[in-house]
N, C-alpha and C positions, 0 to 999 in steps of 0.2 A: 595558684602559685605553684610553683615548680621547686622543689628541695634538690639539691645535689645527694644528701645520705642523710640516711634514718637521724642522725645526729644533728640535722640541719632540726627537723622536724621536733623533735626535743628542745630543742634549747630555743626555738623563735615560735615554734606555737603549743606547747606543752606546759613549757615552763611559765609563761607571762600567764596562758588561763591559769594554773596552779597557783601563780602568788596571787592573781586577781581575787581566786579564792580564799585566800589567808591563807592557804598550807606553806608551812615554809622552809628554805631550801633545801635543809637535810633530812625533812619527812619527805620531801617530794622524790628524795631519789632512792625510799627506802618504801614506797607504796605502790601499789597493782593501779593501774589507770581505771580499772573499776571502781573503787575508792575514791578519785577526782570526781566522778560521775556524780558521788553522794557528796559531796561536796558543793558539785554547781547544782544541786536541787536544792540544797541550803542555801546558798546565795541568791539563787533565785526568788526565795521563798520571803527570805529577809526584804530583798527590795521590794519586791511585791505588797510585804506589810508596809513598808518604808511609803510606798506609792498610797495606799488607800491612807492613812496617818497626816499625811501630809494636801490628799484630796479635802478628807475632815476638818482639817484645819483652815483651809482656805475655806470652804462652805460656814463651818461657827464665826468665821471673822466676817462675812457675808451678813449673816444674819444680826452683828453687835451691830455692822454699820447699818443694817437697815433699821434697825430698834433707833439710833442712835439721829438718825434721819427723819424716822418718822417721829420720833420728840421732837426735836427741832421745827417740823414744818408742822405739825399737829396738836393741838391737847389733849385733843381724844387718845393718842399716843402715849404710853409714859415707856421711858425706858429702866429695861429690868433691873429690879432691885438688888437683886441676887444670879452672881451667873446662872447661865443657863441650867446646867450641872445639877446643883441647889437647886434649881425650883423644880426639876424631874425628880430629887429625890424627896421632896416637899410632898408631890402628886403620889407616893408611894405610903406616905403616912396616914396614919389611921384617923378616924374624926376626932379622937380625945385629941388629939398631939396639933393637928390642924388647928383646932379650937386654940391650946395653948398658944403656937404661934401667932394666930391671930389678936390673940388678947395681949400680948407683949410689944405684938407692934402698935394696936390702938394705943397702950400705955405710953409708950414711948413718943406717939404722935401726938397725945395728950400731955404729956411734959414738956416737950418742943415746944406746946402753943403757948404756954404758963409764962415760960422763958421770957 
């Protein structure tokens, strides 16, 4: 693109990345364009997390629907009791604590059948 004066260049491509960044209008004309620099590496940076968050999220709804799939078409299948989440922090607990949860779900699955 061609600018007729510096001023062109400010205001049609200076200024739109600046507010793209969130800086806004009367910091932008009160800061060194080295400063916008750090700025678009913080934007950057955010969608970048933004991207991988949102990869995660598509891949954990992957794996509900396939738990959820494989229940349905399998019995050897069951789907999880507890999000995924939960039962990682399950595998993190110690054998007393394991043991306890495991004795409060037989209990519980023992009361269910009483029912």
């Amino acid at each position: 693109m061609h600018y007729e004066t510096y001023r062109d260049v400010i205001l049609k491509v200076w200024l739109p990345i600046a507010l793209r960044y969130k800086i806004d209008y009367e910091t932008f004309w009160n800061i060194n364009p080295r400063i916008i620099n750090i700025y678009q590496e913080e934007y950057r940076r955010r969608i970048e997390e933004q991207q991988k968050l949102m990869d995660y999220e598509a891949w954990l709804r992957g794996q509900y629907q396939m738990a959820s799939i494989g229940a349905a078409l399998s019995k050897k299948c069951k789907y999880p009791a507890l999000p995924f989440s939960m039962q990682e922090e399950e595998k993190g607990l110690s054998d007393e604590e394991q043991f306890l949860l495991w004795a409060d779900k037989f209990n519980h699955q023992f009361e269910e059948s009483d029912k």
